[in-house]
C-alpha positions as CSV (number, residue, x, y, z in Angstrom):
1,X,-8.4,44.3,29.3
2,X,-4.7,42.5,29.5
3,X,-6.2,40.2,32.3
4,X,-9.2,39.6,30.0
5,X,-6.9,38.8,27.2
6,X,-4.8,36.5,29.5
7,X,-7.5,34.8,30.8
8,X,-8.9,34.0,27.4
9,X,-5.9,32.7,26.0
10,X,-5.3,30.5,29.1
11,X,-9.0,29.0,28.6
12,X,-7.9,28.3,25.0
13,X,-4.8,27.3,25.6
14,X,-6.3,24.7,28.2
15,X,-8.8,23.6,25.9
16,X,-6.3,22.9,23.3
17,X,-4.3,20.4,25.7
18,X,-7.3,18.6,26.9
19,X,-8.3,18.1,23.3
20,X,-4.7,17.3,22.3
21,X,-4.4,15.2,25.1
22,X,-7.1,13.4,24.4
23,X,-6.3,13.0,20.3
24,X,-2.6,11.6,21.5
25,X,-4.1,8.9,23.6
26,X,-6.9,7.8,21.2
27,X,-3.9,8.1,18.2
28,X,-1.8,5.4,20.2
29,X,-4.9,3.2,21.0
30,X,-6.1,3.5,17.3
31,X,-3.6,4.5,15.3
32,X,-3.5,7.8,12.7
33,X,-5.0,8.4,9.5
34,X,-3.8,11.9,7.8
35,X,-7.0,13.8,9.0
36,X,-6.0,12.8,12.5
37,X,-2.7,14.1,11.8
38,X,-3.0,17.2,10.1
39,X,-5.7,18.1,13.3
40,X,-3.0,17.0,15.8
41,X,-0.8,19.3,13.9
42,X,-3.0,22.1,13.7
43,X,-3.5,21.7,17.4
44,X,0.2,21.9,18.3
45,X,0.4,25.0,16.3
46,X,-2.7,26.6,18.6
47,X,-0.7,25.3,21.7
48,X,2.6,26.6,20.9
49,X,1.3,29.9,19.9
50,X,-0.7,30.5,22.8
51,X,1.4,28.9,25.2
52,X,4.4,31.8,24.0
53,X,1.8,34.6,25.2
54,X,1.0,33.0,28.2
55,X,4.9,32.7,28.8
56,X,4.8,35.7,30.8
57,X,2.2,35.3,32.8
58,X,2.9,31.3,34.2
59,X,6.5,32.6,34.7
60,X,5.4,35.2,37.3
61,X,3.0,32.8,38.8
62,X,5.5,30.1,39.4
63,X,8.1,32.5,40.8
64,X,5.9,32.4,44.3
65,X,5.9,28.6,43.9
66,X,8.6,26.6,46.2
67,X,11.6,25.9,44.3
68,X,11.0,22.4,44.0
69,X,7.7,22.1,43.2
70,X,8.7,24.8,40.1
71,X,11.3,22.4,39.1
72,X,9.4,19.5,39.3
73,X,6.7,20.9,37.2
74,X,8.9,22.3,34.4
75,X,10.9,19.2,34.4
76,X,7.8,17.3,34.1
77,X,6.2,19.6,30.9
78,X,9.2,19.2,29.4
79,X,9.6,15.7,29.3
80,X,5.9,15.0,28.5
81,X,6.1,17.5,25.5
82,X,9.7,16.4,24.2
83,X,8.1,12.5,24.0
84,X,5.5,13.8,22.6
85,X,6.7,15.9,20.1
86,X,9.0,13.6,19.2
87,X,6.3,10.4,18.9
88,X,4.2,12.7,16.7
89,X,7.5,14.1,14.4
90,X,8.1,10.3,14.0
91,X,4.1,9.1,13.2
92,X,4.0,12.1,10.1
93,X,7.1,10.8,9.0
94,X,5.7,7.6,8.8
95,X,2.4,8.0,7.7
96,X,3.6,10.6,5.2
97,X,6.1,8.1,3.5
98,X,2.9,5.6,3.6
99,X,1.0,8.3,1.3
100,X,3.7,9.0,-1.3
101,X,3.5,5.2,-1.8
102,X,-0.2,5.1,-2.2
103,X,0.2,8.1,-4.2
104,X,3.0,5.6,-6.7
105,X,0.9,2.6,-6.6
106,X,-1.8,4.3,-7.9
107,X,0.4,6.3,-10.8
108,X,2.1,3.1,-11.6
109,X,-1.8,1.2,-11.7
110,X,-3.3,3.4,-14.0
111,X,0.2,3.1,-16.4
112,X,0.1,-0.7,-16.3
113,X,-3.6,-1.0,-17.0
114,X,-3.1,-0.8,-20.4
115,X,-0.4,-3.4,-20.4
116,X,-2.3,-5.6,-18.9
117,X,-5.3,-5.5,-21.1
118,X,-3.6,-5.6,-23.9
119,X,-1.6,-8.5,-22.4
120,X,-4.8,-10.3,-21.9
121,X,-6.3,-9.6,-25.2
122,X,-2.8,-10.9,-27.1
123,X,-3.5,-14.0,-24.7
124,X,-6.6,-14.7,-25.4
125,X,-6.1,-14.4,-29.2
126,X,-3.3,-16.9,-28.8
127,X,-5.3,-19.4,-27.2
128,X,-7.7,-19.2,-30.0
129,X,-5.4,-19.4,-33.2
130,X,-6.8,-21.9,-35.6
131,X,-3.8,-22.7,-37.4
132,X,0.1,-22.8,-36.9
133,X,0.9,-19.7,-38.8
134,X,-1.5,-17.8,-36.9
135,X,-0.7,-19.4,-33.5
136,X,2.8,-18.2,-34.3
137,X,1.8,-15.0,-35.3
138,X,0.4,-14.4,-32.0
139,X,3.2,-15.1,-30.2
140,X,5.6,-13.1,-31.8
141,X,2.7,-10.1,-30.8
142,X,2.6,-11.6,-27.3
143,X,6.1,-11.8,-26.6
144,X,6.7,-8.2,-26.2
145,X,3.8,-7.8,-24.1
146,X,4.4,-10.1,-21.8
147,X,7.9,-8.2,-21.0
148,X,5.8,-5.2,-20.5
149,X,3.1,-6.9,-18.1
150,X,5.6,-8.6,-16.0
151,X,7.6,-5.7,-15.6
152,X,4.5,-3.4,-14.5
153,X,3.1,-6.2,-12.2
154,X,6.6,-6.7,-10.5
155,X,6.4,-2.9,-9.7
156,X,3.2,-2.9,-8.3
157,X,4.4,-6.1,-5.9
158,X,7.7,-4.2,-5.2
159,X,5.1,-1.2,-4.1
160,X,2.8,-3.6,-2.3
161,X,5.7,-4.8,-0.6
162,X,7.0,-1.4,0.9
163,X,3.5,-0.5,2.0
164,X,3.4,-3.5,4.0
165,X,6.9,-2.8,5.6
166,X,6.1,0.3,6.7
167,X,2.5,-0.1,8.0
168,X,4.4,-3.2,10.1
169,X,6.4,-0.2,11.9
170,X,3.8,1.6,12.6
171,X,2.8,1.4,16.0
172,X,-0.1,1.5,16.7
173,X,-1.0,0.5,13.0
174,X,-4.9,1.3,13.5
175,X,-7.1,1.7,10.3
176,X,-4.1,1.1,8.7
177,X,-3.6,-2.6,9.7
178,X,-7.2,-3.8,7.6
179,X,-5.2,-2.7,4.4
180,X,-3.1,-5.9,5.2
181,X,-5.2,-8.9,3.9
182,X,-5.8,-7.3,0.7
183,X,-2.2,-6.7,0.2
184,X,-1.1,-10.4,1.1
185,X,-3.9,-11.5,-1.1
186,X,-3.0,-9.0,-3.8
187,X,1.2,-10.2,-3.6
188,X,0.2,-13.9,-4.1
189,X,-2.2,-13.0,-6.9
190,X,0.5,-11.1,-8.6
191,X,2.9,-13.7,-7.8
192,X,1.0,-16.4,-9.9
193,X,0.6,-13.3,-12.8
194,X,4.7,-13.5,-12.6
195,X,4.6,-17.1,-12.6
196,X,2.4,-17.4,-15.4
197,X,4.0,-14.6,-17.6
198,X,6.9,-16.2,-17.4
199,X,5.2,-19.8,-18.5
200,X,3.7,-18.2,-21.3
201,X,7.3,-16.8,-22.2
202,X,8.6,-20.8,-21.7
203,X,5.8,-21.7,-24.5
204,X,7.1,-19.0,-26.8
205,X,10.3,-20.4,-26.9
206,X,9.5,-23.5,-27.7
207,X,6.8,-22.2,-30.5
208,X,9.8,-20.7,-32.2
209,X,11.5,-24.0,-32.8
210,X,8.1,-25.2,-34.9
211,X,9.0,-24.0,-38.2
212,X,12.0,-25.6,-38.0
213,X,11.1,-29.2,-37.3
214,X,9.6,-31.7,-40.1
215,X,6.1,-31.5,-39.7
216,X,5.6,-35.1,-38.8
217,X,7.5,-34.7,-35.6
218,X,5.9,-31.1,-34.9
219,X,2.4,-32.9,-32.9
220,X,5.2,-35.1,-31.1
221,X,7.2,-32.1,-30.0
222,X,4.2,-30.2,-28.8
223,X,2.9,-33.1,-26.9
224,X,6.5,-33.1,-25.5
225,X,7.1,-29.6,-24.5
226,X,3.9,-27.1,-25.1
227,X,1.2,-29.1,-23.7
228,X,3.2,-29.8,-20.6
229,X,3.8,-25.5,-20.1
230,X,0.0,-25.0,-21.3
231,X,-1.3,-27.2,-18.8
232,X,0.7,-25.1,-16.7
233,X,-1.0,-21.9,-17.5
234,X,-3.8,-23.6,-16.7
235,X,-2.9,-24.6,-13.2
236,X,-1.6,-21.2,-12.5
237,X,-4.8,-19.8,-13.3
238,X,-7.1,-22.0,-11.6
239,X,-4.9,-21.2,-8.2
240,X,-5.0,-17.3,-9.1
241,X,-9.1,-18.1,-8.5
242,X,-8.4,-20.3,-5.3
243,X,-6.8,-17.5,-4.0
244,X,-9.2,-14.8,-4.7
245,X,-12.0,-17.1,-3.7
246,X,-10.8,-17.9,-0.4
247,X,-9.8,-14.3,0.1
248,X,-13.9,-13.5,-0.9
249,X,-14.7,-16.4,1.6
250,X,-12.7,-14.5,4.3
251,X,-14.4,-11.4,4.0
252,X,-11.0,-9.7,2.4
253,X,-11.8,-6.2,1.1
254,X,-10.6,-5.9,-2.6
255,X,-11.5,-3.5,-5.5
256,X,-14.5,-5.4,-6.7
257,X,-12.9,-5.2,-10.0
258,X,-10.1,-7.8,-9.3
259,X,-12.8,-9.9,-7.9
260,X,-15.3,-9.7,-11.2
261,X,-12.2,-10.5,-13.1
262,X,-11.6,-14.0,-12.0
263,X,-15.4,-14.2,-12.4
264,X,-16.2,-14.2,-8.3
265,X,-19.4,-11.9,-7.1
């Protein structure tokens, strides 16, 4: 029965290797994803356990072996299973750290959604005041909104801008490395939001200073100073849809959404 049992747990214990073996080799090659890693884990786990009963057993076995050839095999399963343990201790870490940040980008997404629509909607309103009182109505609304959109979108790059840090250390990067495009695409789309948030901001400071100019000099002064930032705005949106529309040339795999809201399909 104890030969039956040892014999068993050697065939598992076998298995276990080949298929670890064979999951290290294919993780280099390709790269992890966490279902890769929690199965390499579960596998180490199977291997350590069964390797502790069969302890015993090798030990006696290799006694009858030649000195040398004992050492060299030891030496050997030790250094394969130190690199190995400590290349897969290092790849959790990693890919772990990679999680919590998708984990924060998505938090910090669904908290500036709302910002951002109401940012747009504040816009939009703006662009379509009528008469002065009401233009400058709407930018008193829109200058606290634009704070909050800026910040959010500067926090979502800042994220961006980790994730692509630490899948550049990954190595391999595997599945990983097609999340790259969209966040380079992504970073320069939310680098002309930042841009134009702060236009927008440049045009509210020079709305405040209407009232107090005689109203004969107030079309001069907007020809002067708004126009110019409006036109602006209008630049920096027009490149926001270059970019996207190059990135939907490329093949550059984005949440449809952002793609639908410059009007792309």
């Amino acid at each position: 029965m104890k030969l039956f049992s040892t014999r068993f747990l050697f065939i598992v214990w076998l298995a276990d290797s080949v298929i670890f073996a064979w999951l290290f080799i294919y993780i280099v090659l390709h790269g992890s994803t966490p279902d890769r890693t929690k199965l390499m884990s579960d596998l180490g786990a199977v291997w350590g356990v069964t390797a502790a009963f069969l302890i015993g057993p090798f030990w006696k076995m290799m006694k009858q072996w030649p000195a040398r050839r004992r050492t060299s095999f030891l030496s050997g399963l030790l250094i394969i299973v130190a690199v190995a343990g400590g290349w897969f201790w290092i790849r959790v870490r990693q890919t772990a750290k990679l999680q919590e940040l998708f984990k924060e980008d998505r938090d910090v997404e669904s908290d500036a959604a709302p910002k951002k629509q109401r940012f747009m909607q504040l816009l939009s309103e703006k662009q379509n005041a009528k008469t002065l009182p009401e233009y400058l109505q709407r930018c008193a609304e829109l200058e606290p909104a634009i704070n909050d959109y800026e910040a959010a979108e500067r926090q979502v790059d800042n994220l961006l801008s980790q994730m692509q840090q630490e899948i550049g250390g990954l190595k391999p990067q595997g599945s990983y490395a097609s999340l790259l495009p969209g966040f380079a695409v992504l970073r320069a789309v939310f680098a002309k939001d930042i841009e134009g948030a702060e236009a927008q901001r440049k045009e509210i400071e020079y709305a405040k200073q209407l009232p107090n100019i005689p109203e004969a000099g107030r079309a001069q002064f907007y020809t002067s100073n708004i126009q110019p930032v409006a036109e602006q705005e209008g630049k920096i949106a027009q490149d926001e849809t270059a970019i996207l529309k190059d990135a939907k040339t490329r093949g550059v795999v984005l949440p449809e959404s952002v793609y639908q809201g410059a009007g792309i399909k």
